[in-house]
N, C-alpha and C positions, 0 to 999 in steps of 0.2 A: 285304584288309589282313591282315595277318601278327600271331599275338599280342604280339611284339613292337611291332611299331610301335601296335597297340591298347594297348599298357602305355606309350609314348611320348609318346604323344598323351592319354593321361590324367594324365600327368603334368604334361604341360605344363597341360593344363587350370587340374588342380588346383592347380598352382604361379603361374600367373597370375592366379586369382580372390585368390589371398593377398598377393601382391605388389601385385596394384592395391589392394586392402583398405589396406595398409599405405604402402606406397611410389610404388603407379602403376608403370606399365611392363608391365602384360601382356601387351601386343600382341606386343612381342618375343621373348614365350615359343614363344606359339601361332602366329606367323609362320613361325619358327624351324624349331618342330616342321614343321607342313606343307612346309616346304622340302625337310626331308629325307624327308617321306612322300615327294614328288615332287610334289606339286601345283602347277599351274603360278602365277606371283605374283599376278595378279589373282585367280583364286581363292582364293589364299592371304590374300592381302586382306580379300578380300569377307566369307572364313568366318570373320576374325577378327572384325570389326566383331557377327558374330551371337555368338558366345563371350563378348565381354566384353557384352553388354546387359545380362544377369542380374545383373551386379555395379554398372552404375551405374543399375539401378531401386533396391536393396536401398539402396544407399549415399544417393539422393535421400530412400527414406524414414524414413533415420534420420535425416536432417535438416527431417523436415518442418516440424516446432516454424519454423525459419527462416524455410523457403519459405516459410509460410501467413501471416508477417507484411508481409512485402515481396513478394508476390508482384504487384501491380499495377504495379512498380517492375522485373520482367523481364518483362514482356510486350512491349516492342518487342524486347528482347534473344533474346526468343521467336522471334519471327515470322525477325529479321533469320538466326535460326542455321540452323531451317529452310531458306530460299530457298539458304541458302551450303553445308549439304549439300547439296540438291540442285544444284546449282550443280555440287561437287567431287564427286560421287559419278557423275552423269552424264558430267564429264570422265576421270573412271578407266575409264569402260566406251566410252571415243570412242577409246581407245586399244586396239592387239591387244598380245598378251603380251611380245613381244621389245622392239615399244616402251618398255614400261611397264616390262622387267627395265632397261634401258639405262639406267632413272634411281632404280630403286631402292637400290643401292649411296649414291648421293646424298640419298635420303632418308632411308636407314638415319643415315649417318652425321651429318646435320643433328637428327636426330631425338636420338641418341646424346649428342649434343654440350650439347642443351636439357637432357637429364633429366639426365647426371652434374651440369649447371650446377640443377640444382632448388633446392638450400639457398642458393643466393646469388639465385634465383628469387623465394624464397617469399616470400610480399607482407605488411608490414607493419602492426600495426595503427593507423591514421590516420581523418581524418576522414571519415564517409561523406559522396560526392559523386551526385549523380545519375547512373541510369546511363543514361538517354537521351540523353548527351551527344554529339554527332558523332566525339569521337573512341572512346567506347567502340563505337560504333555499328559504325561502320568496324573498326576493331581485332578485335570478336567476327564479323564478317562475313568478313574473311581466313582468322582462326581457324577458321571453322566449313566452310570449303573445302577449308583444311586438312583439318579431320577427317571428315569425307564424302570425301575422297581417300586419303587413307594412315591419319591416324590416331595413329600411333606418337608420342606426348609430345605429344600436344593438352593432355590436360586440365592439363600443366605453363606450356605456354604461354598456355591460356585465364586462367589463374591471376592469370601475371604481365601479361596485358593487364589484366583486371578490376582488379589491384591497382593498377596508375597508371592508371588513366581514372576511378575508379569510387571507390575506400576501402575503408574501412571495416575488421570483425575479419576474423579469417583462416577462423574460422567462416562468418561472413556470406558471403566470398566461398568459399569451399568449400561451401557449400551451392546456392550459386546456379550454379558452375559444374557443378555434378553434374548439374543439372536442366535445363539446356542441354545435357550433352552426350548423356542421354537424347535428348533430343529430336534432335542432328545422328544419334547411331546408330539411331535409328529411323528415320529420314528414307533412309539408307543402305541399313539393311537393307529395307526395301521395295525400292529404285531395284534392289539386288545380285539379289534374290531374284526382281524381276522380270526381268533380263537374264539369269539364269538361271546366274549364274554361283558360288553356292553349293556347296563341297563336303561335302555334305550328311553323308556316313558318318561322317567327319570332325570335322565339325559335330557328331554325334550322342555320338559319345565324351568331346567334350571339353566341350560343356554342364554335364551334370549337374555333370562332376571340378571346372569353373569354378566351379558354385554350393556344391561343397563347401568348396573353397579359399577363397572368400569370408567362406564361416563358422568356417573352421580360422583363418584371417588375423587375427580377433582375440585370437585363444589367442596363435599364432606375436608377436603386438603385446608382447605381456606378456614374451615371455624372448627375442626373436633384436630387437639391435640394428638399427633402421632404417636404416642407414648400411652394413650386409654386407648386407642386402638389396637396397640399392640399386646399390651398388656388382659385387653378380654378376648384375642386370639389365642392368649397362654393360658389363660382360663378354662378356655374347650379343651386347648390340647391336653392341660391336666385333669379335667374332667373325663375327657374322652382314654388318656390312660388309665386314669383308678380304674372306669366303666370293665375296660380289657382284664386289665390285670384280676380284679373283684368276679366279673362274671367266667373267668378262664377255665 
């Protein structure tokens, strides 16, 4: 790697542990970057899912006050998110690369489409429902396939399933989905790391800048409107689909 692209790639790091801190959307930072390292898209994938971990442990343990009251109330939501990363992370690696580029234009831009729709997303505060219900069950089971596969606006969509199947404040449910998706990117990064498709140098730069970014994210909270931030996330993401779509 070239010092430039080592300054590329920490940038993006750092820029996506603050934007998910804030807004969500790292994936399309760190995607992004590795594209134009050259990495090919499933690893591009794969090394994302290890990049962002650091920020949804950190972000689970600020909410642990939540988790530790309800927590016997996501243990099927547990297990089900589990099976459905492995699920969608084994189907990312049944695929070879050209495959897998042919549809990411398409998932770029589904992905794209969810996170600019996040404010009309975000889930309301109502009555808390059970969340063992069949359709939450199912609902966080698609989701969690989703995110053990691609990833890019899971935790927006995990949101607004939990918020119609489930209730409750937007706390309760932002806590609960953090702690899920813990669990689908670990589940992931095992499955990646054993198919050995980690781009590891890559990986290695953009960790730490990730867990800086994470802790600069609530400085950036205080003075940069959520709304530019989200809005030059949808930027990459549509830049990064034309890129797809254009170079396909």
């Amino acid at each position: 790697m070239t010092i430039t692209m080592i300054a590329l790639l920490a940038a993006a790091g750092f820029l996506s542990g603050a934007v998910n801190a804030i807004a969500g959307g790292g994936t399309f930072l760190t995607f992004g970057a590795m594209t134009l390292a050259g990495i090919p898209p499933i690893s591009a994938n794969a090394t994302s899912s290890i990049v962002q971990f650091p920020g949804y442990i950190t972000s689970t343990i600020a909410y642990w006050d939540e988790i530790s009251h309800r927590w016997r109330s996501a243990l099927v939501l547990a297990v089900v998110s589990v099976v459905g990363a492995f699920a969608g992370a084994f189907l990312l690696l049944s695929l070879d690369n050209p495959s897998f580029r042919e549809i990411v234009p398409w998932l770029l831009a589904a992905a794209t489409a969810v996170f600019a729709a996040g404010p009309w997303l975000k889930p309301k505060n109502s009555a808390e429902r059970s969340a063992n219900s069949p359709a939450c069950t199912i609902g966080q089971f698609l989701t969690s396939i989703y995110g053990g596969f691609f990833g890019a606006g899971m935790g927006i969509m995990m949101l607004a399933v939990l918020g119609i199947t489930t209730g409750g404040t937007y706390h309760h449910l932002n806590a609960l989905k953090n702690l899920l998706a813990v669990l689908i990117a670990a589940v992931a990064i095992i499955v990646f790391v054993g198919g050995g498709v980690i781009a590891w140098p890559e990986a290695l730069v953009m960790i730490p800048a990730g867990a800086l970014g994470g802790y600069a994210g609530v400085w950036m909270a205080r003075r940069v409107p959520q709304a530019v931030l989200r809005w030059c996330v949808v930027a990459v993401g549509v830049a990064l689909t034309v890129y797809y779509f254009v170079t396909g």
